[in-house]
C-alpha positions as CSV (number, residue, x, y, z in Angstrom):
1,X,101.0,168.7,118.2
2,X,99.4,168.3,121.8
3,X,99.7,164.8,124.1
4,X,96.2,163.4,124.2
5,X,94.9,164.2,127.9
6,X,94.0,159.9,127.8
7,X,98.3,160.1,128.2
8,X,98.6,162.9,130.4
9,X,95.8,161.7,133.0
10,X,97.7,158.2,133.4
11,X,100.9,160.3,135.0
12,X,99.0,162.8,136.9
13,X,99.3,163.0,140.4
14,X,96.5,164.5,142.0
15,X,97.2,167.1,144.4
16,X,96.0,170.7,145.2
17,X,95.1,173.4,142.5
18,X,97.3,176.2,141.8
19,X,96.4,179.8,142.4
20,X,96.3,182.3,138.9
21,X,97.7,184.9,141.9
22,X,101.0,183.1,141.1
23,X,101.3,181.0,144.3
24,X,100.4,178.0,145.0
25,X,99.1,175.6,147.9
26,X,99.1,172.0,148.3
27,X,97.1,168.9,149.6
28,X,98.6,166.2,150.3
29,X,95.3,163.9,149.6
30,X,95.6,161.1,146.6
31,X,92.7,159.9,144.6
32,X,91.9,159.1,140.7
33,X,90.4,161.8,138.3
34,X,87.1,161.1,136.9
35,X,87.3,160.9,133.2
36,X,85.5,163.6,131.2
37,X,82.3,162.3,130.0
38,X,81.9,161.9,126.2
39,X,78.5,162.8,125.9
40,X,79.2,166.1,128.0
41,X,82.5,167.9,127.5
42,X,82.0,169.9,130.6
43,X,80.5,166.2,132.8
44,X,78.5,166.6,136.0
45,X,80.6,166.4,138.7
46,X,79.4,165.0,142.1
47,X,75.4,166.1,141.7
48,X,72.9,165.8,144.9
49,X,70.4,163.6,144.9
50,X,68.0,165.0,142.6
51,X,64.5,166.0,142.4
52,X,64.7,167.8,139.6
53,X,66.5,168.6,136.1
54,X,66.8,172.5,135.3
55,X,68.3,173.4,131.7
56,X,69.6,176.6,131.8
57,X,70.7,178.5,128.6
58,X,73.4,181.6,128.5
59,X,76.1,183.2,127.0
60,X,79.2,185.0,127.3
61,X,80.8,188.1,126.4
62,X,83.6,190.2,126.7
63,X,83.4,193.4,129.2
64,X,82.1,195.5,126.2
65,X,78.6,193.6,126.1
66,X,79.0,192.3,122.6
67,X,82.2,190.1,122.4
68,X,81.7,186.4,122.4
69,X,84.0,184.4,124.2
70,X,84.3,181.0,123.1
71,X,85.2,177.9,124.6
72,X,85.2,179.4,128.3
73,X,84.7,176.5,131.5
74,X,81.3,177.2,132.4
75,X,80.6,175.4,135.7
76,X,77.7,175.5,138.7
77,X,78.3,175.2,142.7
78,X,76.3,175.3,145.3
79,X,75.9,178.3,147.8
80,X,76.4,181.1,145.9
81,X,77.0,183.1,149.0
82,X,79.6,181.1,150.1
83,X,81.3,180.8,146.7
84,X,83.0,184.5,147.2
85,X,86.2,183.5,145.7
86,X,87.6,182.1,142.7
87,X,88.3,178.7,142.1
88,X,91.3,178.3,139.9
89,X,90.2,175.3,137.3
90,X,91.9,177.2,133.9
91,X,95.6,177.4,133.8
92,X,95.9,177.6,130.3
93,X,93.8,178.5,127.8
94,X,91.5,176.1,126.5
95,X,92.9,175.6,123.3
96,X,96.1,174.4,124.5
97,X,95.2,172.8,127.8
98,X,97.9,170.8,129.3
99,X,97.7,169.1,132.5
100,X,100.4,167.2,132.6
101,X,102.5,167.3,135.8
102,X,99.6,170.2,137.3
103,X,98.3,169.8,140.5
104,X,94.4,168.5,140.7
105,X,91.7,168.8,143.1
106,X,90.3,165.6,144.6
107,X,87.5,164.1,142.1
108,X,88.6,167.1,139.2
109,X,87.4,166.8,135.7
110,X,88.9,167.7,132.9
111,X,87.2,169.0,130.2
112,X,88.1,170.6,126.7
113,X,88.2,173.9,128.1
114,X,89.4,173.7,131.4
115,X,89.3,171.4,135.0
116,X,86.5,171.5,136.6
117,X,86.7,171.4,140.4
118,X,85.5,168.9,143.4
119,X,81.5,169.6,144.1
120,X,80.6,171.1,141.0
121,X,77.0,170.4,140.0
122,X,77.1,170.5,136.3
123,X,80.0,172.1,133.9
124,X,79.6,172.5,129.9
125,X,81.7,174.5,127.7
126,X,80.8,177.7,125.5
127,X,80.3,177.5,121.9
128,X,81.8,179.8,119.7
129,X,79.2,182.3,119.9
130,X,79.8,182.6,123.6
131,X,76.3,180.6,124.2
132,X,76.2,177.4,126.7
133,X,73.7,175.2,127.7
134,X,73.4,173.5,131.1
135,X,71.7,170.8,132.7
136,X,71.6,170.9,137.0
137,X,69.9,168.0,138.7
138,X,69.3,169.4,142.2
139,X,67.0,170.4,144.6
140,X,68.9,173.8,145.1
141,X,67.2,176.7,144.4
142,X,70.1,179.3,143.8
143,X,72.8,178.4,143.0
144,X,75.6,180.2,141.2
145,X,77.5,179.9,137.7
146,X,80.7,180.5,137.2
147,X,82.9,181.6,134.0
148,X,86.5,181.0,133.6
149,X,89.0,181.5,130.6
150,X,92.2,182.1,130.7
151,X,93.2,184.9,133.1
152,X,89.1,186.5,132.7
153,X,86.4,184.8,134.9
154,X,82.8,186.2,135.7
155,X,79.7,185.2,137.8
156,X,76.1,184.7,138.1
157,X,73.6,184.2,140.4
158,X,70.4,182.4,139.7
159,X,67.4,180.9,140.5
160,X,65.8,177.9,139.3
161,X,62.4,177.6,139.2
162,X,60.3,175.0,137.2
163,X,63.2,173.0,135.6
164,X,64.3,175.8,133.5
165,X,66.3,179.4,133.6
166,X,67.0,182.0,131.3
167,X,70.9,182.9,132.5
168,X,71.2,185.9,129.7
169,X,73.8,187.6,128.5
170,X,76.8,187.5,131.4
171,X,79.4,190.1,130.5
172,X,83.1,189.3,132.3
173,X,82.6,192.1,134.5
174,X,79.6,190.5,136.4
175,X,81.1,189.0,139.1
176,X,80.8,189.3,143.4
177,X,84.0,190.4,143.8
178,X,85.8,192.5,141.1
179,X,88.3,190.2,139.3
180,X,89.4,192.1,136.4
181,X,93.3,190.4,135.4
182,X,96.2,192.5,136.2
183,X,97.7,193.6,132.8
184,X,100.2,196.3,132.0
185,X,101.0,196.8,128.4
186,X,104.0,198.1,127.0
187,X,103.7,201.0,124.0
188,X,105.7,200.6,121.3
189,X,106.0,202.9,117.8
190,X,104.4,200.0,115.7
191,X,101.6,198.9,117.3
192,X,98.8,199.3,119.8
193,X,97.0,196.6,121.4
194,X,96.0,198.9,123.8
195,X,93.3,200.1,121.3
196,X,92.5,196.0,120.8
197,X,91.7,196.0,124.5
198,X,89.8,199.3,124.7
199,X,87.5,197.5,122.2
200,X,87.1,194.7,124.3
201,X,85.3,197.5,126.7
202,X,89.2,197.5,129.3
203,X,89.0,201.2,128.3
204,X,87.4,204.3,126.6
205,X,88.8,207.2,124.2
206,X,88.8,210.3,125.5
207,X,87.0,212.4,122.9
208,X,88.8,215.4,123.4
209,X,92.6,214.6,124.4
210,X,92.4,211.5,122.5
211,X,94.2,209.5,125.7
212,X,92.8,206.2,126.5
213,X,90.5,206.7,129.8
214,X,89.3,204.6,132.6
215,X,91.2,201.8,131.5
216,X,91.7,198.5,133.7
217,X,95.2,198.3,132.0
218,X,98.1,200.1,132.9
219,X,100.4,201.7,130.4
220,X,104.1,202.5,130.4
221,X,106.4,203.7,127.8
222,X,109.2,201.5,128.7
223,X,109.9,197.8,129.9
224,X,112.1,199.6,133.0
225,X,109.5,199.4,135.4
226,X,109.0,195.4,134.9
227,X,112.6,194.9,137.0
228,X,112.1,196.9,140.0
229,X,111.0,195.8,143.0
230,X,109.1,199.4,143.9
231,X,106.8,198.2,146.6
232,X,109.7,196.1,148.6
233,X,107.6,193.0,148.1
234,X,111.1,191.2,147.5
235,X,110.1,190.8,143.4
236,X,110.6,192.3,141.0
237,X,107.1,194.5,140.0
238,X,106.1,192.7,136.8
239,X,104.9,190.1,139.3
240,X,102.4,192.5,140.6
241,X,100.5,191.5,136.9
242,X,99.0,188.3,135.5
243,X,99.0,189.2,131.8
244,X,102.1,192.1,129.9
245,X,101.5,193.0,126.4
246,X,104.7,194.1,124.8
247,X,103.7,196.0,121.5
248,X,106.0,196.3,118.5
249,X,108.7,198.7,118.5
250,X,109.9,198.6,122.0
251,X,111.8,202.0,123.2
252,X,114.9,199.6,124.0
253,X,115.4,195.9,124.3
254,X,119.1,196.3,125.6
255,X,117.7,194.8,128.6
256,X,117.7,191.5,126.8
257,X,121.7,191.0,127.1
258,X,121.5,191.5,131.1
259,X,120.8,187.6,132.4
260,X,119.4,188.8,135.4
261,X,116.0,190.4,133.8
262,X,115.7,187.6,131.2
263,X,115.8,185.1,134.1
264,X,113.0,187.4,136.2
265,X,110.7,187.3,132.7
266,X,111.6,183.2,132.9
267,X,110.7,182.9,136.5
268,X,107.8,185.2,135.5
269,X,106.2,183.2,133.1
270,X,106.9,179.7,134.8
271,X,105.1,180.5,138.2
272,X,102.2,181.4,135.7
273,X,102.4,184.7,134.1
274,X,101.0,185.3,130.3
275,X,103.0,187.6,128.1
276,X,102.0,188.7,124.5
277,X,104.4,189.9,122.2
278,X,104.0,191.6,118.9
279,X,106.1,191.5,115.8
280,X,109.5,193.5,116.2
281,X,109.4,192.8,119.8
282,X,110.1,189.5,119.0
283,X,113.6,189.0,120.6
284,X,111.4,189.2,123.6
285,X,111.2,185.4,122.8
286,X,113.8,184.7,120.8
287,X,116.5,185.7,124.1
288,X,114.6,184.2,126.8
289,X,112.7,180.8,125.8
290,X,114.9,179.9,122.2
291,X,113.7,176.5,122.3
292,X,110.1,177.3,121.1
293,X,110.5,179.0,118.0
294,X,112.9,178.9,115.1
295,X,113.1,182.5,113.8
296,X,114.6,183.6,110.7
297,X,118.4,184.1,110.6
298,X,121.6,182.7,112.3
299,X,120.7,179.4,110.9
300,X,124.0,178.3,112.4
301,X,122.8,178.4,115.9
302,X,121.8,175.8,118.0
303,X,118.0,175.5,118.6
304,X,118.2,175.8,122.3
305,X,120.3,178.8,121.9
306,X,119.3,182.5,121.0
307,X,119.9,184.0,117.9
308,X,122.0,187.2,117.4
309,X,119.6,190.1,118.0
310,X,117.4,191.5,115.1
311,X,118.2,188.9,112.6
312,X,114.6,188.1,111.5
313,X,113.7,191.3,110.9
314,X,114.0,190.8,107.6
315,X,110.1,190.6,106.1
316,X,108.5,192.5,102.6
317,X,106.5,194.9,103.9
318,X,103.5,195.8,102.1
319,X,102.4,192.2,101.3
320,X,99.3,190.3,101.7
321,X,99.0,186.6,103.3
322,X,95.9,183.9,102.9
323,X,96.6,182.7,106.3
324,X,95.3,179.5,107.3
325,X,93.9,178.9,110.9
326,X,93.4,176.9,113.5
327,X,89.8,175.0,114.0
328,X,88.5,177.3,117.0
329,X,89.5,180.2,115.9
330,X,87.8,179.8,112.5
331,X,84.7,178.8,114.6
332,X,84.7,182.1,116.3
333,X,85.4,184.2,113.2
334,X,82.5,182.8,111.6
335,X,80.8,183.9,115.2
336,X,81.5,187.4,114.5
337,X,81.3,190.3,111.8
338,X,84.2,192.2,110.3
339,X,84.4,195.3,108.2
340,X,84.3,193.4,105.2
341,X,81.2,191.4,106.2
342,X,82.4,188.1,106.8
343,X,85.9,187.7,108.4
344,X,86.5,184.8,106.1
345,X,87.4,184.2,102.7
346,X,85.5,182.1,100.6
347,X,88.1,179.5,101.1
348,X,88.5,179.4,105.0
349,X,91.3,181.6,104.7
350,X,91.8,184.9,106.3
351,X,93.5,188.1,104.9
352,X,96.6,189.3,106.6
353,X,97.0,192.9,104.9
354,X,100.0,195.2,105.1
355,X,102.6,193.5,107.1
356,X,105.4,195.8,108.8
357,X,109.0,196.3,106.3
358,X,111.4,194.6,107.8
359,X,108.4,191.8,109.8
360,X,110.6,189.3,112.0
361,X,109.9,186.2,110.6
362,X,109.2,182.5,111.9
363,X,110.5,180.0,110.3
364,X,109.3,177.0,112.1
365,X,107.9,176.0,115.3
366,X,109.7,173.1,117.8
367,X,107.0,170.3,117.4
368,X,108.3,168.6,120.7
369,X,107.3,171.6,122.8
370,X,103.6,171.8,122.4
371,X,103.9,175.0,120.5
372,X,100.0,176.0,119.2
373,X,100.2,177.6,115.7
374,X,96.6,179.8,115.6
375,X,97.8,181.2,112.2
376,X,100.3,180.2,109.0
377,X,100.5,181.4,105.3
378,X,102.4,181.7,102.7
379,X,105.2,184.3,102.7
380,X,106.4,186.4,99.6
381,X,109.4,184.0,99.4
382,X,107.3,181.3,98.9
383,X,107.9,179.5,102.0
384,X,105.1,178.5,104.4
385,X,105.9,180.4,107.7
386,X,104.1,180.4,111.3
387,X,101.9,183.8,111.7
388,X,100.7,183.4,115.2
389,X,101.7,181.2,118.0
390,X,101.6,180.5,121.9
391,X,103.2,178.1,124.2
392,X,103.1,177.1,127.7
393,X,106.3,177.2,129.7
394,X,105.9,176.1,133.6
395,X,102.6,177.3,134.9
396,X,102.8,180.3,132.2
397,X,101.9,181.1,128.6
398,X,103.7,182.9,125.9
399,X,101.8,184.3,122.5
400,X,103.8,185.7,119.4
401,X,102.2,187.4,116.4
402,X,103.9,188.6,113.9
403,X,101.3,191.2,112.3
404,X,99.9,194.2,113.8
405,X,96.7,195.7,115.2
406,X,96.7,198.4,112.0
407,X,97.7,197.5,108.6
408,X,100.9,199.0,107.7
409,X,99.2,200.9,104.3
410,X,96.5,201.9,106.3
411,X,95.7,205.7,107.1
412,X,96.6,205.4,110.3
413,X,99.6,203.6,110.5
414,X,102.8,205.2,111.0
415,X,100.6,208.5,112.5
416,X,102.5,207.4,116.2
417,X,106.1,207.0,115.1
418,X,106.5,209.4,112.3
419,X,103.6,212.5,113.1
420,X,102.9,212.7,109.6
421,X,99.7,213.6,110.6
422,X,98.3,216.6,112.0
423,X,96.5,217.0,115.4
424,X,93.1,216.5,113.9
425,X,93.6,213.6,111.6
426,X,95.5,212.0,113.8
427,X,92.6,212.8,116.4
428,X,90.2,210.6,113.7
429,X,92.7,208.1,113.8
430,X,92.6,207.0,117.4
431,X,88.9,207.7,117.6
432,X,88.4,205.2,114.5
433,X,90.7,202.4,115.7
434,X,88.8,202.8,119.2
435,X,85.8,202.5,117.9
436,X,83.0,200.6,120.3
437,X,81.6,199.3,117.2
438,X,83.5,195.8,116.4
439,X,81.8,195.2,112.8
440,X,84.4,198.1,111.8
441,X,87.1,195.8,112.8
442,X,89.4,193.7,109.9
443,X,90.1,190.2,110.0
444,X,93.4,190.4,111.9
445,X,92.4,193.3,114.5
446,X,89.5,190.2,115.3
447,X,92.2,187.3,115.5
448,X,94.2,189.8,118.0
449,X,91.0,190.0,119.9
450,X,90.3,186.2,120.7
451,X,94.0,186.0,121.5
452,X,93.4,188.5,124.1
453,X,91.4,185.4,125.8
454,X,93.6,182.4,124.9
455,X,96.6,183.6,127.1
């Protein structure tokens, strides 16, 4: 489904890198890229003349200590207290990594999970468990390591000493300067990401008012705020975030039929914001980038146009789906523990419990656009349907899901939208989906989680 990068790094021009603050500079100096070494995903870029090898052995996790994440650019420079800033090398996520037509820095490496930049010492690749292992030949004594994936990067000094170093455990939050992503996320009366992200350690349950607290995530009730330009920056505000979660069950999508917001989300995305959209919401994608996805319905119109609105919401709800799943993703569940015990089925297949009534379905995906399918299974008609996708579009990246964070048969479920629950139980509800301790989590609540990383 993706060009080989043996393709891609025949056109590429190499320029200057582009920012993940949405701008972009340029250099106008030409050279060759060095070709990822096969021995080493993650090569040795550019190394001092050595008097030593140092191995150095980590590994990475989300912001709530326990999280792995998996196939993040891992890379080493030089100076750590000169390297105060980020160095944009990831502008997709790993799994999906296209470089063709970006812009390059001089003597660049790309890698399976990222592009390593110019004067790196050594660069690797995490596993699925979130551990790495390095090798640094130099006669540096500190030096600093640097995480990067997707929009989520952290850092690490250390010292070598005696050809080896214990990095530890590097949570996303260690960095110099504080570099948590931008992200707003939109409620909606189906779903709640939000409590996916809490999990992740972006935010804690308030034990008493049951409100999500100390969050690094804003959240709005409505999509209104996206369009204004409050601050007089000249854009609209949704550019003031790298990453906007739109949750199932949006208050009101009428903005959809007014060109000039769809074009802003376009423009959005293309100069290199990440959106996530859940489910119901799913005219989200279907109005403004129709080329990607065939949804169910209006099987009359063109693929490059959008359908009419609502048209595949149209799933049984209730039902139960062996999903199939992509390689990495199946690595990382077997990384980590569900409620169940293992996240997998016997078969490599994962459970898909309880999908919404009326589910928008997928019906295919368009195969010359790139379009990553993380999950697939078998609907109640009998036909093979996409679950989970993403794309990339200009410098951006859009993920669609189909399922929810809760299953739709679950205690919890319809406690936001329909309050058939009193204070107290609904109380238990948000305190249980919140809860710190991921083994309590299902199969699909997990999948939601890794996703949170690949945009």
């Amino acid at each position: 489904m993706r060009k080989s990068l043996q393709t891609k790094l025949s056109v590429m021009t190499i320029l200057a890198m582009t920012s993940l603050s949405l701008t972009a500079c340029n250099d106008d100096n030409d050279s060759n890229i060095t070709p990822p070494s096969t021995e080493n995903p993650g090569g040795v870029v550019n190394p001092s003349q050595p008097t030593s090898e140092n191995k150095v052995t980590g590994k990475l996790v989300s912001y709530d200590g326990k999280t792995p994440i998996a196939n993040a650019l891992v890379y080493v420079v030089r100076r750590p207290n000169a390297a105060n800033s980020r160095m944009t090398t990831s502008l997709y996520s790993a799994s999906s990594l296209d470089t063709e037509g970006e812009v390059l820095m001089v003597d660049s490496v790309v890698t399976d999970c990222g592009v390593v930049p110019e004067g790196s010492l050594a660069s690797t690749c995490t596993r699925a468990d979130g551990s790495y292992d390095l090798s640094i030949k130099t006669n540096e004594k500190d030096v600093l390591i640097k995480f990067e994936k997707g929009a989520f990067t952290a850092e690490k000094k250390i010292t070598l000493s005696e050809g080896s170093a214990q990095a530890g455990v590097t949570k996303l939050s260690d960095t110099i300067l504080k570099n948590v992503p931008k992200i707003v996320v939109i409620k909606g009366a189906y779903d709640s990401i939000e409590l996916i992200l809490a999990r992740l350690g972006l935010a804690k349950i308030d034990a008493q008012s049951n409100e999500i607290t100390n969050s690094e995530f804003d959240l709005w009730d409505s999509t209104d705020e996206l369009f204004i330009d409050s601050d007089s920056s000249g854009k609209a505000d949704i550019y003031n975030y790298e990453i906007v979660f739109f949750n199932c069950g949006q208050e009101d999508i009428d903005w959809l039929m007014d060109d000039s917001k769809r074009q802003i989300l376009k423009d959005y995305v293309s100069a290199g914001g990440r959106i996530y959209v859940s489910d119901q919401a799913y005219d989200i994608v279907e109005q403004s980038f129709p080329e990607y996805i065939d949804f169910f319905g209006s099987d009359n119109t063109p693929i490059d146009q959008p359908e009419e609105l609502y048209h595949a919401n149209e799933g049984e709800g209730g039902i139960t789906i062996q999903s199939n799943i992509e390689p990495r993703l199946k690595s990382w569940l077997e990384a980590v523990t569900c409620a169940q015990g293992s996240c997998l089925n016997a078969d490599g297949t994962v459970t898909i419990k309880g999908f919404a009534g009326g589910w928008a379905r997928m019906n295919s995906v368009n195969n010359s656009k790139n379009v990553d399918i993380y999950a697939s299974g078998q609907d109640s008609d009998k036909s093979l349907r996409p679950l989970t996708v993403a794309f990339n579009y200009g410098k951006g990246r859009v993920t669609y899901t189909s399922y929810h964070n809760e299953e739709d048969d679950s205690y919890c479920y319809d406690a936001p939208l329909y309050g058939d629950l009193d204070d107290n139980e609904y109380g238990e509800c948000i305190k249980n989906l919140a809860n710190p301790s991921n083994n309590s989590m299902n199969a699909q609540q997990r999948i939601l989680q890794y996703l949170v990383f690949e945009l």
